[in-house]
N, C-alpha and C positions, 0 to 999 in steps of 0.2 A: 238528222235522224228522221225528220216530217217527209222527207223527199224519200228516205231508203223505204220507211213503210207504202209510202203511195208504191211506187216502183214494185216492191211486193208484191203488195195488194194486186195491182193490174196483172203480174205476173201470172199469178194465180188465175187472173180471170173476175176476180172479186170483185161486189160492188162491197161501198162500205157497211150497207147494211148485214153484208152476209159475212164480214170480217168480224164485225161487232156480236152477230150472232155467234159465229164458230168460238169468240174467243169470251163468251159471258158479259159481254160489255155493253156500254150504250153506243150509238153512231156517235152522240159527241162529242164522245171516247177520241173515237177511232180520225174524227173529222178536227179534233184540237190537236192530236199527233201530227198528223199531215202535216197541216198550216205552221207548225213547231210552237201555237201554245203552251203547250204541256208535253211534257215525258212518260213514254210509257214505264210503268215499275216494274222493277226486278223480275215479277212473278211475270209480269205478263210480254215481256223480254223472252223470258223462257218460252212461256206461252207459242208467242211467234215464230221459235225454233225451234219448238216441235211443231205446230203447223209446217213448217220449212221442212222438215225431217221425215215426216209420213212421207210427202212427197217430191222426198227426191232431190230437194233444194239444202241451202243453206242460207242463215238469215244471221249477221250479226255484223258488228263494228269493224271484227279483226278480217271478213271478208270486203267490207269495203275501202280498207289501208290498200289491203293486196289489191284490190280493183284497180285503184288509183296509182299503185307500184306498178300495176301493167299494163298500163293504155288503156284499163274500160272506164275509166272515170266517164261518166255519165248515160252509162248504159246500166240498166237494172240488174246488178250483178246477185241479185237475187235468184235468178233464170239459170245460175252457173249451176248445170246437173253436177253431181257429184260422180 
């Protein structure tokens, strides 16, 4: 999960500051998700896809199975436009 949010994140363009800001959080928040300290919760799961959602992306677990079903295992399948 730490790697799909960096992935993300860069996708975006984002530094973690400005992920942390967009999504109410501390950087390190955003900087223990990465590194897979900690899990982000439910609400802020959602959080991230709708972040993902405004624009144009998608962001969650059942896209990164299908990544991996299709040969993008390790590419930032968060960039997949819709």
């Amino acid at each position: 999960m730490g790697e799909l949010i960096r992935s993300f994140r860069k996708c975006l363009g984002m530094t973690p500051e400005e992920l942390a800001r967009d999504l109410g959080i501390t950087v390190s928040t955003v900087k223990r998700w990465e590194n897979g300290h900690s899990l982000p919760s439910r609400m802020a799961r959602k959080s991230l896809a709708l972040l993902a959602d405004n624009r144009g992306m998608s962001f969650g677990e059942s896209e990164q199975r299908s990544a991996s079903a299709n040969g993008l295992e390790g590419r930032p399948f968060a960039a997949v436009l819709r």
